[in-house]
C-alpha positions in Angstrom: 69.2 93.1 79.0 72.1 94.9 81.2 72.6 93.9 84.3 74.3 96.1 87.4 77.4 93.9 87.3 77.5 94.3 83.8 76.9 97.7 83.5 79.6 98.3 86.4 82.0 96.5 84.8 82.0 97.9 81.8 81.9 101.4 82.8 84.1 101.4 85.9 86.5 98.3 84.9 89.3 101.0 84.7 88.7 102.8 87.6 88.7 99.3 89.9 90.8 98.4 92.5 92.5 95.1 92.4 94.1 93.4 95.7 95.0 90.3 94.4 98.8 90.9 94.4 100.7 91.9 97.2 104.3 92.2 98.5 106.5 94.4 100.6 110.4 94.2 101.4 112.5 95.1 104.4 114.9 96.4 101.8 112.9 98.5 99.5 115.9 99.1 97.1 114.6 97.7 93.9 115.7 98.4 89.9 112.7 100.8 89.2 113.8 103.0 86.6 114.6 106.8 88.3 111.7 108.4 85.9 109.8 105.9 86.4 109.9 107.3 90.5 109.6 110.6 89.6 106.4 109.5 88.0 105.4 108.2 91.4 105.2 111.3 92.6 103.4 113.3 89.9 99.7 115.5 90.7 98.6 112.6 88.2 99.5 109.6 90.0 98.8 111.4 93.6 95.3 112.1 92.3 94.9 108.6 90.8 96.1 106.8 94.3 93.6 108.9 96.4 90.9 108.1 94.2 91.6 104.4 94.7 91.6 104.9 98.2 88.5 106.9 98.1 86.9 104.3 95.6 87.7 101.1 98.3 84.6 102.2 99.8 82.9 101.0 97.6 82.7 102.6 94.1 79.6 103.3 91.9 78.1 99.7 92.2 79.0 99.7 96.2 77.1 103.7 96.3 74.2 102.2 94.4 73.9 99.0 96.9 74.0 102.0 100.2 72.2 104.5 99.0 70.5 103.5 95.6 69.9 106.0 93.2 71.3 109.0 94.6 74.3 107.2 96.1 75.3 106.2 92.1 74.2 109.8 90.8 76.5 111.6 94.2 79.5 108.5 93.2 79.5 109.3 89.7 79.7 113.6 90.3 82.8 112.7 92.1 83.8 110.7 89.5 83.4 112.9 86.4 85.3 115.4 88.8 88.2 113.3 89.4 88.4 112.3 85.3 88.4 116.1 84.6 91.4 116.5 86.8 92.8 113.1 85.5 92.4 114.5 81.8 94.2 118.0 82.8 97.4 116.4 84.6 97.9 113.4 82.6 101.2 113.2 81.4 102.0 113.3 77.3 102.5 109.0 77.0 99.1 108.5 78.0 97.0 111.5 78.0 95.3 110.3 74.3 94.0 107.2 76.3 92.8 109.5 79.5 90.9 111.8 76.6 89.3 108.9 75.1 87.9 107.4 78.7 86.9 110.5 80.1 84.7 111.9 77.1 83.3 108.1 77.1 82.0 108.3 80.4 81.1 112.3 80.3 79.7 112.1 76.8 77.7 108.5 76.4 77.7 106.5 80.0 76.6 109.6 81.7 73.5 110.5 79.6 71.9 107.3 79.7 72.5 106.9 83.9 71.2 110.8 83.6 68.0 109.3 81.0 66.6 106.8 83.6 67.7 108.8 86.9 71.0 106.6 87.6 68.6 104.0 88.8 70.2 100.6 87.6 66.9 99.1 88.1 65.6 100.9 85.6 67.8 100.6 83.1 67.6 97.0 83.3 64.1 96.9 82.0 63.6 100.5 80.2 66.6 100.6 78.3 66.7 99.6 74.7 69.9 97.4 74.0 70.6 100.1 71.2 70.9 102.4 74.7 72.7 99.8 76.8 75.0 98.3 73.6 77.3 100.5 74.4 78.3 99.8 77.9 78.1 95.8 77.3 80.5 95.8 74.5 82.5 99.3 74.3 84.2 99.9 70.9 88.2 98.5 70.9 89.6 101.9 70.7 87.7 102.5 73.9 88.8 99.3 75.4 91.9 99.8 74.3 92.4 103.1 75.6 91.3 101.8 79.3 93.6 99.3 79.1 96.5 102.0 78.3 95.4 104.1 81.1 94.9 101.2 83.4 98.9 99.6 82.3 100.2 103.0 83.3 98.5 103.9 86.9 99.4 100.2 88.0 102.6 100.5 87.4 103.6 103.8 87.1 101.4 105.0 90.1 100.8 101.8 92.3 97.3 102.3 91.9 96.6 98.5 93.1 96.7 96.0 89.7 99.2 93.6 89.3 101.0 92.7 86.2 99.3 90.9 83.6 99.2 87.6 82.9 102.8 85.9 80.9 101.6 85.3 77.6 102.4 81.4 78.0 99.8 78.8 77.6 99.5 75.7 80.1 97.8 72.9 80.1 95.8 70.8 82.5 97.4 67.6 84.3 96.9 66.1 87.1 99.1 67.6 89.1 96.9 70.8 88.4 93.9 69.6 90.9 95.3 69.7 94.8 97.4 73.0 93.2 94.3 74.6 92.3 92.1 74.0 95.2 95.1 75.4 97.2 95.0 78.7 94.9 91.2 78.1 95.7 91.5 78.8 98.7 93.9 81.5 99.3 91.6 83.3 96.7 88.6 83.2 98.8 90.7 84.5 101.6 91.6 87.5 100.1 87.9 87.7 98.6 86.4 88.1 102.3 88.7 90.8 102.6 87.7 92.7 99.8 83.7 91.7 101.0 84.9 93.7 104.6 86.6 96.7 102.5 89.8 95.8 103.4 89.7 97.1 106.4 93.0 97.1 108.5 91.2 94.4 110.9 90.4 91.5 108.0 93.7 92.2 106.2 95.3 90.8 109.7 93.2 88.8 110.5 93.7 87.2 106.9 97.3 87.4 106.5 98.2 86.0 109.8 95.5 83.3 109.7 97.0 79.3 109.7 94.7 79.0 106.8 97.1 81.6 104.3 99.9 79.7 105.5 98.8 76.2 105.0 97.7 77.3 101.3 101.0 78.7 101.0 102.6 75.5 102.3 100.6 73.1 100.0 101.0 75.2 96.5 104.5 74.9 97.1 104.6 71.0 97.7 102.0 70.8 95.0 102.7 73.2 92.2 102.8 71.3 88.9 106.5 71.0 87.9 106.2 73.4 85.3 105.4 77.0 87.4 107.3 75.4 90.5 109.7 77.7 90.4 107.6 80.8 89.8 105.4 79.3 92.9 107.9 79.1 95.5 109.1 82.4 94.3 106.1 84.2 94.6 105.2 82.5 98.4 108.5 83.3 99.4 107.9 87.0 98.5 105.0 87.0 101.2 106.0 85.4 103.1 109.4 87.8 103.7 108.1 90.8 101.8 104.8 91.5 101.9 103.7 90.7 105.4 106.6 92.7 107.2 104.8 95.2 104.9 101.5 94.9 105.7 102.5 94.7 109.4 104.7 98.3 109.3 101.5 100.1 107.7 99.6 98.5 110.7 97.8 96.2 108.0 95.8 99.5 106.9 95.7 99.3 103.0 94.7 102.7 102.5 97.8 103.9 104.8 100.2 102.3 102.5 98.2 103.2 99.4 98.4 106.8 100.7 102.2 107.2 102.1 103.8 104.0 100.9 107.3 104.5 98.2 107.0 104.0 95.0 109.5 101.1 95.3 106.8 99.9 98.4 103.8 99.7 96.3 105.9 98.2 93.5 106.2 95.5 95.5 103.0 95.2 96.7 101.2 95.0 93.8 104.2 92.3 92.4 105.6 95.0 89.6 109.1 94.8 91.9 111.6 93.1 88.9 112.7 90.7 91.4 109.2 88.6 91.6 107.1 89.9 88.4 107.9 87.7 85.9 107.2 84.9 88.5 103.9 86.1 89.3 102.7 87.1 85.6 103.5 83.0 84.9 101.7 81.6 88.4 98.7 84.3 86.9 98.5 83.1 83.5 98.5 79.6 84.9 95.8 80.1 87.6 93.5 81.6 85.1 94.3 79.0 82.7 94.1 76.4 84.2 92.2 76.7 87.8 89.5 79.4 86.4 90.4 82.1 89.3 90.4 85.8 87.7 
């Protein structure tokens, strides 16, 4: 049986805005390649940053939890909208992958939410799992294809992912336990702000809390020898980056989403070259081995 927070997932995972990393810089010289800028500021990526904005209110799941059915089946116009215009000004490297994801949702996701009036409750106990197969296990050129458009308006676009994960495997120790409750905890943090739609009044009230800078302080006394490095790297870069950031935008995530650089949102979202490779190892560790996504 499909549940809402599977059904979301699998239908919206690529339109989802991520916060978990952030960082800013005094200096915002970085090594971002000059196309790569220009791509910054294309009607593709503009379009794909205001919808982020627009869809930190809450998306299709947070529409269906206001406003139920209609919320969802209002959400989800806007969204077939926005995909449309998506489609016509993506640019040649990834406009197969924008194709793919837009029929998807305009061709199969939307007929079924349409079949049982975009009413998740519903569909959780009408639909036949021929109907709901579908959006619980998507075919890999579909995934794929997501995961193509998603690479691109991350880092391209600053559209709020981070990079992914190194592909390095770790191992559990015990230097791994007062590390990961640390992580722990600095993930809830940012998980309350997220709850309150990070709103410029919990991103301050998060980042300039004693409890984000005693997590800070312990992962770096207590990161296991092997991602020390990457760990004080990547605290360091909040500490002198990303909250002189947050504090110019006036903590308002949208603000910086909106008007921030393309070297600014670079670093926020840790794609700057100087911190990236340090953060895609402290990731691939904290999923590894603490279990934080």
């Amino acid at each position: 049986m499909i549940t809402r927070t599977v059904f979301i997932a699998s239908v919206v995972a690529a339109l989802c805005v991520v916060a978990s990393g952030c960082g800013g810089t005094d200096d915002d010289s970085t090594a971002l390649p000059a196309d790569q800028v220009a791509a910054f500021g294309s009607p593709y990526c503009v379009t794909a940053r205001r919808w982020a904005v627009h869809d930190l209110d809450g998306g299709g799941d947070g529409a269906y939890a206001r406003r139920g059915a209609p919320g969802l089946k209002a959400w989800w116009k806007e969204q077939l909208a926005y995909l449309e215009r998506s489609l016509a000004q993506a640019p040649p490297g990834i406009r197969k992958a924008e194709a793919v994801n837009e029929r998807v949702i305009r061709t199969q996701l939307t007929p079924l939410l349409e079949k049982y009036g975009f009413d998740f409750e519903r569909i959780g106990t009408e639909a036949t799992p021929g109907e709901t197969a579908f959006a619980e296990h998507p075919p890999a050129a579909v995934v794929n294809a997501q995961e193509v458009r998603n690479a691109y308006q991350n880092r391209v676009c600053g559209y709020g992912g981070s990079p992914p994960p190194a592909d390095v495997t770790f191992a559990k120790s015990a230097a791994s336990k007062p590390y990961c409750a640390a992580a722990a905890a600095q993930e809830e943090g940012q998980g309350k702000v997220a709850e309150a739609g990070f709103t410029p009044g919990a991103f301050k009230s998060y980042v300039t809390s004693d409890a984000l800078l005693a997590a800070l302080d312990v992962q770096d006394v207590k990161a296991p020898p092997e991602i020390a490095d990457d760990v004080k790297a990547d605290n360091e870069w909040v500490r002198t980056r990303k909250l002189p950031l947050l504090e110019r935008y006036g903590y308002d995530y949208r603000k910086l989403v909106l008007e921030g650089s393309a070297e600014e949102l670079a670093a926020f979202n840790y794609f700057d070259p100087r911190v990236e490779e340090h953060d895609r190892r402290v990731s691939a560790y904290v999923q590894q081995v603490c279990g934080i996504e």
